[in-house]
N, C-alpha and C positions, 0 to 999 in steps of 0.2 A: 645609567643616566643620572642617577642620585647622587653620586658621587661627582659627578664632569666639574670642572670647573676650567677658567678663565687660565689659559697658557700664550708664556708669551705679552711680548709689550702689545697692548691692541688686539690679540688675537684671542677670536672665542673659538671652543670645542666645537666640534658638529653638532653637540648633545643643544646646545644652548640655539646655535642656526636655525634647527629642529624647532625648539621650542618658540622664538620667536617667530618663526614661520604657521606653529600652530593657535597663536595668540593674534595674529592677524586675520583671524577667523571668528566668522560667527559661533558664538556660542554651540548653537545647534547642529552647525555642521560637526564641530568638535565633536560636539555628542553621540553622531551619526559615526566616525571614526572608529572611537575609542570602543561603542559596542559591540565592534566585532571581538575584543582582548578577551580573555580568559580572566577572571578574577583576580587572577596572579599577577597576569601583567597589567593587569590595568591599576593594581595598587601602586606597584613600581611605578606606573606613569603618575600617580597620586604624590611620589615624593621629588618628585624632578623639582617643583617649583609652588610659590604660592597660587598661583592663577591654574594648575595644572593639579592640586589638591581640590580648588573650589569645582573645579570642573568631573574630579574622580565622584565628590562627594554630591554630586547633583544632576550626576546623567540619569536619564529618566528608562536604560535596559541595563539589568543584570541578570548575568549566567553564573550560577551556583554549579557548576558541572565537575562533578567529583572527582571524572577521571584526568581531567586536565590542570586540578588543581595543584595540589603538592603532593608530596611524603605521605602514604597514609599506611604505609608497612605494616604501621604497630599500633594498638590502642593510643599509646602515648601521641605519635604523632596527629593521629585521627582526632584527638580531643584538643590538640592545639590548634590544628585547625579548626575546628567548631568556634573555640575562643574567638581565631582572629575573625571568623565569621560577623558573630555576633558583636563582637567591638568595633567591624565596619557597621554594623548598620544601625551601631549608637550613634555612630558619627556622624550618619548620614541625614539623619532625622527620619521627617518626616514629609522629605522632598516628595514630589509627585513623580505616578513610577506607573512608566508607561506599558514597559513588559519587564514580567519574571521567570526566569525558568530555572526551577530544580529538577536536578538528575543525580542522587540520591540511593547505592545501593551500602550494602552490610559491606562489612568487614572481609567477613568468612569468602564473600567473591575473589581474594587475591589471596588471603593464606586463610588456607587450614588448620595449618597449625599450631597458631598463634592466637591463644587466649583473647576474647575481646571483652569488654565490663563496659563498653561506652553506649551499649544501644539503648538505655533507658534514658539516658542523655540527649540522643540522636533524636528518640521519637518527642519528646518533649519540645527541640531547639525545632525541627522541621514544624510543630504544630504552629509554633512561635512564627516561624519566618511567614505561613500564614497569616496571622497576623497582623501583621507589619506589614503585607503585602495592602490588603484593606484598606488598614489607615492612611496607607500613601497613595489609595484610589490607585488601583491598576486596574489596567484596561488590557492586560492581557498576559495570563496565567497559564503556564504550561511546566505540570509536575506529571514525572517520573519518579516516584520514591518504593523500593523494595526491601526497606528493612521491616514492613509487616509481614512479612510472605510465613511463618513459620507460626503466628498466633493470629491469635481472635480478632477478625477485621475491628477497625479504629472507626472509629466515626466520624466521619469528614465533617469537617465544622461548616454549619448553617451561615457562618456571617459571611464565609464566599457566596454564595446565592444571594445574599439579600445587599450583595458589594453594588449600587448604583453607577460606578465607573465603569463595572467590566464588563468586556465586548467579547473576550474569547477566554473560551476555559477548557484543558486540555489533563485529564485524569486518567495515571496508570498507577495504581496503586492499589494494595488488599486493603479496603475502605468499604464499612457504609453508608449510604447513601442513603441521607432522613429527607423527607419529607419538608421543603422550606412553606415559609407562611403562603398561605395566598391570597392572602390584603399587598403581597408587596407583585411590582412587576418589573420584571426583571428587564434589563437593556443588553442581555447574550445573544448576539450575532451568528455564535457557533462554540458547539457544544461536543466536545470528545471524551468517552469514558471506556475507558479499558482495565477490565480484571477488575471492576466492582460490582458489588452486593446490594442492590437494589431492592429494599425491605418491604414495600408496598408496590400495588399496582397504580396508585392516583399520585406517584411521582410523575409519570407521562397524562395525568389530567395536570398537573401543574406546569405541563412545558405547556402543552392546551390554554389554559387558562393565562399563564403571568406569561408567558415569553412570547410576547405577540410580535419579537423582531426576527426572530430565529428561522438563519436560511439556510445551513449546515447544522446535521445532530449524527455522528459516528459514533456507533455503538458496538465494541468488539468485546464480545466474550463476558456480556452482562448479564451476570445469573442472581438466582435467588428468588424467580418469577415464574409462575408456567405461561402464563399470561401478558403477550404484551400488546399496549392498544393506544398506535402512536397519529394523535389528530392536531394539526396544527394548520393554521391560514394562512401562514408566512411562509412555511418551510418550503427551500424549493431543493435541497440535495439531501439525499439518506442513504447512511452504508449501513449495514449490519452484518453482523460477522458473530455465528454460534458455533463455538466446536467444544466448551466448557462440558465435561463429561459425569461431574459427580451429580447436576439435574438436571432437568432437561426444559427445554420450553415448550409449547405443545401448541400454542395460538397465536400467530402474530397478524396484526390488523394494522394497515396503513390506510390515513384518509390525510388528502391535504390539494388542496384547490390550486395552490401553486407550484406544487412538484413536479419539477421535469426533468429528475435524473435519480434513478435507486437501483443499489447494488447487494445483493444478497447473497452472502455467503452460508450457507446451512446443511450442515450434516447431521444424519442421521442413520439408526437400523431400519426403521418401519414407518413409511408415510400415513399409517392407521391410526393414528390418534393424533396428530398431525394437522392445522389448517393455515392456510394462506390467503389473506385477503386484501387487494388495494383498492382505493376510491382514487383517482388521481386523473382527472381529464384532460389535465396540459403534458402530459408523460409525455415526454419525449426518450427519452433511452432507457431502457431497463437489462438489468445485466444478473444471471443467478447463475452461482459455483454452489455444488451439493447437488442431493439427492432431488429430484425431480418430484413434484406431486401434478394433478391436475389442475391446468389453470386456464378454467374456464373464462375467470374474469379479463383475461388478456382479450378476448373477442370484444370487451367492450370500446377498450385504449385504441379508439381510431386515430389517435393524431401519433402514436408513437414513429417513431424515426428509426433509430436501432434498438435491437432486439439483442441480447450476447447469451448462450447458453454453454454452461462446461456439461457434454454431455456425455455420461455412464448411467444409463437405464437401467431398472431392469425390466426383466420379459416383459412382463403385466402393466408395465406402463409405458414402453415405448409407440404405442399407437397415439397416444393423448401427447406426449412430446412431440410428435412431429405436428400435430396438429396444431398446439402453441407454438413452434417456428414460424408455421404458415400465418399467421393470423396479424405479422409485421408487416404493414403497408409498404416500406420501403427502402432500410438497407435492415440487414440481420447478420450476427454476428456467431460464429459457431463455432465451440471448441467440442471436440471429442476424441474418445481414446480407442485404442486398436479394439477392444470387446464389443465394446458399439457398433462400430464399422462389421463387424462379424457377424452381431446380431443381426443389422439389417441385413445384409444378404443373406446368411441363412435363412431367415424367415420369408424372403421374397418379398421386405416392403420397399415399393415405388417410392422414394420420397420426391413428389413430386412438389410437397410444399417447399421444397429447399431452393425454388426457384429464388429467393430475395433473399438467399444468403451472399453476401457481399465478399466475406472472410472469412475463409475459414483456416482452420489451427489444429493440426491431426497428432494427436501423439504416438507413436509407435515405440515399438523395440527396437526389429530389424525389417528392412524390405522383403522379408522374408515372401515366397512364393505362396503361399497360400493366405497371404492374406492381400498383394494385388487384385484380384478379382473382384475384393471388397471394395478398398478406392476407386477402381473403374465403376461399378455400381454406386460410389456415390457421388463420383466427376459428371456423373451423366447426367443428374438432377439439379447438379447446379448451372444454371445456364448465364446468370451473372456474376461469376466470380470474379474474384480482381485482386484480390492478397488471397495467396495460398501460403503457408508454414507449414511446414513437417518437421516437426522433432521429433528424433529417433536416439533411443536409449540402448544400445544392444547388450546383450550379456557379456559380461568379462569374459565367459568363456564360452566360445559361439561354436562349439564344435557338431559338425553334424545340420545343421541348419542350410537351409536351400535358399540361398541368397541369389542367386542366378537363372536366368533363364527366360526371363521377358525383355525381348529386346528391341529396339523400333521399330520395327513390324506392329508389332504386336499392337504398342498403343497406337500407332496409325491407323490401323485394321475397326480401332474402336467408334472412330468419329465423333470422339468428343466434345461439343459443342460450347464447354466451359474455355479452351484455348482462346478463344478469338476474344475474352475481354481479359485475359490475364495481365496484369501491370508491374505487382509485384510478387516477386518468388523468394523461400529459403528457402532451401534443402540440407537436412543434415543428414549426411551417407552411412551407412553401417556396412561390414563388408559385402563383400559380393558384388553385380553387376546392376542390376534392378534398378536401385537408385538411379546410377548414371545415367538410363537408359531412358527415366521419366525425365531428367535433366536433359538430356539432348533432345527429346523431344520435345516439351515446350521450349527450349533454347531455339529451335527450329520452325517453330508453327505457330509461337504465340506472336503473332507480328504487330500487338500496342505491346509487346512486354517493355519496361523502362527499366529493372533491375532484376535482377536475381541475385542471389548470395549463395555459395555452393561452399558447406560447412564438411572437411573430410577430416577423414583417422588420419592420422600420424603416419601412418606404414605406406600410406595410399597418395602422397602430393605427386608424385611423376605419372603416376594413369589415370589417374582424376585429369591432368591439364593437357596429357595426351590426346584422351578420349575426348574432349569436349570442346580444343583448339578452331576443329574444323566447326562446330555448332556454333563456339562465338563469335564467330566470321559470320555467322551468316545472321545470325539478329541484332537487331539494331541495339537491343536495351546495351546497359551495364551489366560486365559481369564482373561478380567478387568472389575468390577463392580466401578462403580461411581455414588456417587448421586448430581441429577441435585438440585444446591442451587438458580437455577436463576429464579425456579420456583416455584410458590407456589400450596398448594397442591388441588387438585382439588374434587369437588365429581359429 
C-alpha cells in the first residue's frame, strides 16, 4: 500500500480507493478498524498516507504480541525489533491509550540453540513500555510477559496501582507484587494476576480498603501467602485457582455483600490443615474443582441457585459431600469420576440429596460392566435431571475388559425415574455394547429428550447407526452422531 501510486490518465490504485474510502470516516471508527492489525500491519497502514500516519499514531489500542510480530530468529533480529518498538512509541507521544496488551516471551521459546544477549534489554524496555502506558492514562492493561520465569521475581512497579485511568488490569508474569499506598483509591473495575508473588497479607486489605469499584478479582496460581482474606463491598465475581506446589496456602476467607458468583479451583494432599470460609448472602452460584473439605457454611447461602462440584472424595469425607450438594435450593451442578461413583455404591450411600442436581458430568474410562451398577445407583437419586454427559476415556489397549452385557432389558427392568426430565444427552462410547444400550434407551424413554449427541470410535460408525436407526425413529429429540478423531482405535 506504501508504495500504490496513481496509474493511468485519471486512474487511481485500489490502494488509494481504499484509503479515500477510509478517510470518509470518523476518526474513531477508524480507530475501531485498525485495532484489530497486528503492530506490523498497522505500521504499514501508518505509511500509506499522511492522514493514515496521524491516525497510526493516535489510535487509543495497541497490541505488542510478539508472536505476530516479525523476524525474531536471532538476537539480532529481536533487538531490531525492540528499536522499531520504542521509536513507535516516541512517535506516538503521549496520546491517550485506551488499551495495551503485551505478550512478551524469551528468546530460547523458538531456538535453542541460538545465543541470546538481548534479555537485559528486554527486561528494562518492558518495565519502560509500563511506563508509558501511565502517562498515556490507560484504562486497560493486559500483560503476558515470561522473560522472568528463570530468576528472582521483578517487582511490579506501584505507579500501575496508583494509574487513576485504569479500569482493567490483567497480570501473567514472575513479578512481585508490593504493597500500593492506601491514601490513594484506586478506579480497577477488574483485577487478574497469574503466576505472581504476593509479599504481604494486607495487599488484599488494600483491594478492601482502596478498590471500592472492583466487580471482578481472578486469582490463578498466587503464591507467597499461607493466608488469604479477601473482603470487599463491591465485588460481585471471584475465581481462584491453587495448584502452585513449592507453598502452599492453608486459609482462605471470602466475605463480600455483593457476590453472586465464585469458582474455586483447589488442590491438595490433606484437608488438615486446611480452611474455607465465605460470608456471601446474595450467592447465587458457587462452583469448586479440587479436593473437597467440609462446608458447613453452604447451609447458610439460602439464596444460592446453582451449586457445581467436581467430585473425587475420599472415604472420610464423602458423607459431608453429599450433604453440601443437598443444601442447593434449586438447580446443582455435578461433575464426578468413575472412583466416586464406585464409592458410593460400595459403601451403600442413598444419595438422596442428589435430588436438585440438574447436570450432571460423569467421567469414565470404559462402560465397563462392573461399573454400570454404579451409574444405576446414581440415576436413581437423581430425579431431576436434564443434561447428562458422559466422557469416556478407554485404554489404548482395552484387552480383556467386559464391555458387554447389559442390555435394554436391563435398564428397563430398573425404573429410573431420572428419564422422564432428560433434555439433553452426550454419550461418548468405548468398545463394547453397554454404552449403546443406555443410548437406546434413553433414545427410547426419555420423551422431553430435544438432543442427544452419540460420540463413537472410529472402528464403530456402521453398528453405532445400525443399532440405534430404530431408537431415532422413535424419539422426537435430535440426534447427532460424531466420530471421536482424538482417539485411536482400540481392540
Amino acid at each position: 500500500m506504501a508504495t500504490a501510486s496513481c496509474e493511468g490518465e485519471g486512474g487511481c490504485t485500489e490502494s488509494e480507493n481504499m484509503i479515500g474510502t477510509l478517510g470518509n470516516l470518523p476518526d474513531p471508527v477508524v480507530h475501531h478498524i485498525v485495532s484489530f492489525l497486528a503492530i506490523t500491519d498497522l505500521t504499514r497502514f501508518g505509511c500509506v498516507s499522511k492522514k493514515c500516519r496521524e491516525l497510526y499514531l493516535s489510535g487509543p489500542s495497541l497490541n505488542f504480541d510478539e508472536f505476530s510480530l516479525a523476524n525474531t530468529s536471532s538476537c539480532y533480529e529481536r533487538m531490531k525489533l525492540l528499536r522499531s518498538l520504542d521509536k513507535f512509541l516516541i512517535h506516538r507521544g503521549e496520546n491517550k491509550l485506551h488499551k495495551f496488551r503485551i505478550r512478551w516471551v524469551p528468546l530460547e521459546y523458538f531456538d535453542h540453540e541460538t545465543p541470546c544477549f538481548c534479555g537485559c534489554n528486554e527486561k528494562s524496555r518492558t518495565m519502560a513500555w509500563l511506563h508509558y502506558a501511565v502517562r498515556c492514562n490507560v484504562e486497560v492493561l493486559d500483560l503476558e510477559i515470561s522473560i522472568f520465569e528463570d530468576e528472582t521475581p521483578l517487582a511490579f512497579p506501584c505507579c500501575i496501582f496508583l494509574c487513576e485511568s485504569l479500569r482493567s488490569l490483567s497480570v501473567d508474569m514472575n513479578c512481585k507484587i508490593q504493597i500500593p499506598s492506601f491514601t490513594f483509591f484506586s478506579n480497577l473495575t477488574y483485577l487478574e494476576l497469574t503466576n505472581v508473588e504476593i509479599e504481604e497479607e494486607s495487599f488484599f486489605k488494600w483491594i478492601s480498603q482502596s478498590c471500592k469499584c472492583i466487580e471482578v478479582l481472578n486469582l490463578e496460581d498466587v503464591h507467597g501467602l499461607k493466608n488469604i482474606n479477601i473482603e470487599s463491598s463491591s465485588l460481585k465475581s471471584l475465581y481462584f485457582e491453587y495448584t502452585f506446589n513449592q507453598t502452599s496456602i492453608c486459609h482462605l476467607n471470602i466475605s463480600g455483600e455483593k457476590l453472586n458468583n465464585i469458582t474455586i479451583v483447589w488442590g491438595f494432599d490433606s484437608p488438615s490443615n486446611k480452611s474455607f470460609n465465605v460470608s456471601a448472602p446474595n450467592l447465587k452460584s458457587f462452583y469448586w474443582v479440587g479436593n473437597l473439605m467440609i462446608h458447613s457454611y453452604m447451609r447458610e447461602l439460602v439464596g444460592l441457585e446453582e451449586v457445581g462440584f467436581y467430585l473425587e472424595p475420599e472415604e472420610d469425607e464423602i458423607d459431608h459431600v453429599l450433604d453440601d450438594i443437598g443444601t442447593s435450593h434449586k438447580r446443582s451442578f455435578l461433575v464426578i469420576k468413575e472412583d466416586a461413583m464406585k464409592e458410593l455404591y460400595k459403601r451403600g450411600i442413598s444419595p438422596t440429596s442428589f435430588g436438585n442436581i440438574c447436570y450432571l458430568r460423569m467421567h469414565i474410562g470404559s462402560f465397563v460392566s462392573d461399573l454400570v451398577p454404579s451409574m444405576v445407583f446414581l440415576f436413581g437419586a437423581m430425579t431431576n435431571l436434564s443434561t447428562l454427559y458422559i466422557k469416556s476415556t478407554p485404554p489404548l489397549y482395552d484387552f480383556g475388559s467386559n464391555t458387554s452385557g447389559f442390555n435394554m432389558g436391563y435398564w428397563e427392568q430398573q425404573n429410573l425415574g431420572f428419564i422422564y426430565k432428560l433434555k439433553e444427552v452426550t454419550i461418548e462410547l468405548s468398545n463394547g455394547s453397554n454404552g449403546m444400550e443406555l443410548a437406546r434407551y434413553i433414545l427410547e424413554h426419555a420423551q422431553y429428550l430435544e438432543k442427544m449427541v452419540v460420540v463413537y470410535l472410529p472402528h464403530q460408525c456402521d453398528i453405532v447407526k445400525r443399532m440405534l436407526d430404530r431408537s431415532k425413529m422413535i424419539s422426537s429429540g435430535i440426534v447427532v452422531f460424531k466420530e471421536n478423531r482424538c482417539k485411536r482405535k482400540l481392540v
